[in-house]
C-alpha positions as CSV (number, residue, x, y, z in Angstrom):
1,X,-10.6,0.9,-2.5
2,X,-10.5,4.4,-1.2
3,X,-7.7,6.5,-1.2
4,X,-7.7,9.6,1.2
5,X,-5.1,12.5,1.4
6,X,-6.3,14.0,4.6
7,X,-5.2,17.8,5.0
8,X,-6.1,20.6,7.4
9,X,-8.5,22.6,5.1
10,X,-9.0,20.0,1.9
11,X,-9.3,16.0,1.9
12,X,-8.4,14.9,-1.5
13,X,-10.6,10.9,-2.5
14,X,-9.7,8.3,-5.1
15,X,-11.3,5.5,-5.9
16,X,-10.3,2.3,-7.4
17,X,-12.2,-1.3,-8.2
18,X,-10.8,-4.8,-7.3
19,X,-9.0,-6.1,-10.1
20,X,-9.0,-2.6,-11.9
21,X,-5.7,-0.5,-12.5
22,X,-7.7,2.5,-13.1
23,X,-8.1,5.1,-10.4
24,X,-10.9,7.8,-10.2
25,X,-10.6,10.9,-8.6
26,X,-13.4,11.8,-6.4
27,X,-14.4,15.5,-5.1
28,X,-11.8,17.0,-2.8
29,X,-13.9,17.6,1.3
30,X,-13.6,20.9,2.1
31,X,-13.5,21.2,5.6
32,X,-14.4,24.4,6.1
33,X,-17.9,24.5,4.7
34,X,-18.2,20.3,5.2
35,X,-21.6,20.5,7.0
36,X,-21.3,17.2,9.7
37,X,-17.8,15.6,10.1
38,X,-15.3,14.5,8.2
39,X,-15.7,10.7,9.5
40,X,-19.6,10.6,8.7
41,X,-18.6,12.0,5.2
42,X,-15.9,9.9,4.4
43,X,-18.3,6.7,5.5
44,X,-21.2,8.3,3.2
45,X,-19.0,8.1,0.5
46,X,-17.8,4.6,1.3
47,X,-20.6,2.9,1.8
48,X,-22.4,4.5,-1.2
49,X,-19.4,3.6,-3.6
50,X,-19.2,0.1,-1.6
51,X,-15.9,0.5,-0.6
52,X,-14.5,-2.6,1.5
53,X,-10.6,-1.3,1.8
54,X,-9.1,2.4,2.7
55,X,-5.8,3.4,1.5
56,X,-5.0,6.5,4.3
57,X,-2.0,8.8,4.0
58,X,0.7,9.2,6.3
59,X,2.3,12.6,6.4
60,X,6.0,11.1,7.3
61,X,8.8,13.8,7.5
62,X,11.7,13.1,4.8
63,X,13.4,11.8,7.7
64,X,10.9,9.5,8.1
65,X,9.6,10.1,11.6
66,X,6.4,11.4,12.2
67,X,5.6,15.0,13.0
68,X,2.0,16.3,13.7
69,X,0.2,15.7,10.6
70,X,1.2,12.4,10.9
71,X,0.4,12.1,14.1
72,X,-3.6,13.4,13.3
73,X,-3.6,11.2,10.5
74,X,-3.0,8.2,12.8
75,X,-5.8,9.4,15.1
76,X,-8.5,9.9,12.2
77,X,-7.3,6.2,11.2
78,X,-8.5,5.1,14.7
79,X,-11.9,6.8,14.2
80,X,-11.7,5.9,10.6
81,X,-11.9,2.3,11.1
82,X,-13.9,2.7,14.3
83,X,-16.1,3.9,11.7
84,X,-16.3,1.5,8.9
85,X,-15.8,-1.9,9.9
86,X,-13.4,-2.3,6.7
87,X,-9.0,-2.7,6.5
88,X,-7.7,0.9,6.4
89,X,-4.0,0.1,5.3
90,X,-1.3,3.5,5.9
91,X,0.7,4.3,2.7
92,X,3.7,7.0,3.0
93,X,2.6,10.1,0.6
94,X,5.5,12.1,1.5
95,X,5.7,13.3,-2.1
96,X,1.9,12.5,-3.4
97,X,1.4,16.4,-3.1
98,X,4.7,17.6,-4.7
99,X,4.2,15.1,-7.4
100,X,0.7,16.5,-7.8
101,X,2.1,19.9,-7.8
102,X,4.3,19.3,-10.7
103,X,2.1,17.3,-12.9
104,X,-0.6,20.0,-12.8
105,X,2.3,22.8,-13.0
106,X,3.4,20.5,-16.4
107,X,-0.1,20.5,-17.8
108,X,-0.3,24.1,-17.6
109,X,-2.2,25.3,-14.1
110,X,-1.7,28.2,-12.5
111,X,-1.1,28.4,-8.5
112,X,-4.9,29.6,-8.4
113,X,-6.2,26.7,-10.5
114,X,-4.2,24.0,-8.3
115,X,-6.1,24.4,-5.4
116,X,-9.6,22.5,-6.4
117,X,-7.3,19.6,-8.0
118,X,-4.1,19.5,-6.2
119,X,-5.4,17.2,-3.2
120,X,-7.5,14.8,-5.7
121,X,-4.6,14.4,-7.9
122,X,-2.6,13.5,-4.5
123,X,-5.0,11.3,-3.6
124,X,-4.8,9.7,-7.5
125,X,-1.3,9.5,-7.1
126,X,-1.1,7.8,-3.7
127,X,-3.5,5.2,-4.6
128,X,-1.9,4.6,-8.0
129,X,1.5,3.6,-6.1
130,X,-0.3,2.0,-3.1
131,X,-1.8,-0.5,-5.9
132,X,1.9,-0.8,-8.0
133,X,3.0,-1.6,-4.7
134,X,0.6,-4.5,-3.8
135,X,1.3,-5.9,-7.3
136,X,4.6,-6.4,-7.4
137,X,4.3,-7.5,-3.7
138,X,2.0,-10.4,-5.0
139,X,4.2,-11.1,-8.3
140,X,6.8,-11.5,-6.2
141,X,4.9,-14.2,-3.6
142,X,4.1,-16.3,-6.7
143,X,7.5,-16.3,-8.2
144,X,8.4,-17.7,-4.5
């Protein structure tokens, strides 16, 4: 499964195997020296890591409706799975970059040092919940 925290200048990737609870953090895109686009990058990367599910995130407002970024990250999901022929499921990451924020603040990064790992570690963080979420979602429909 790949996990992407799309943003206007960075695109932050995790990957995770069926079956495995470990997620990997792949190289943030950055989109201002990304040579081709972002789609044809992002399906380079899943096809050479043999990805067959995309975890996207959804920029929701903490009301909960959708404001622009949400709105263009619906419109790369179109294209996205235009693109790849595989699921791409939406997953709420209204606090994936906060979270990564306050982790890296924790371990000791400066503002400066943030900016290569803040939107991997979002992307870490999304994926991470997305796959507690299925979990319990399937414990749940066997205990039924």
């Amino acid at each position: 499964m790949l996990a992407i925290d799309l943003g206007e200048r960075r695109v932050g990737l995790a990957l995770s195997e069926p079956g495995r609870a470990l997620v990997e953090g792949l190289p943030t895109i950055d989109r201002k020296t990304l040579e081709g686009s972002l789609i044809d990058e992002v399906r380079r990367i899943a096809v050479q890591r043999g990805v067959d599910r995309v975890v996207l995130g959804i920029p929701l407002s903490m009301d909960g409706t959708e404001g622009p970024a949400a709105r263009l990250a619906r419109q790369f999901e179109d294209e996205l799975a235009t693109a790849l022929d595989v699921p791409v499921e939406e997953w709420d990451e209204r606090l994936s970059t906060e979270a990564a924020r306050t982790r890296l603040r924790q371990i000791g990064y400066s503002e400066r040092e943030m900016r290569s790992r803040l939107d991997q570690l979002s992307a870490v963080l999304m994926l991470e919940g997305w796959l507690r979420a299925r979990t319990l979602s399937e414990e749940r429909e066997a205990g039924e």
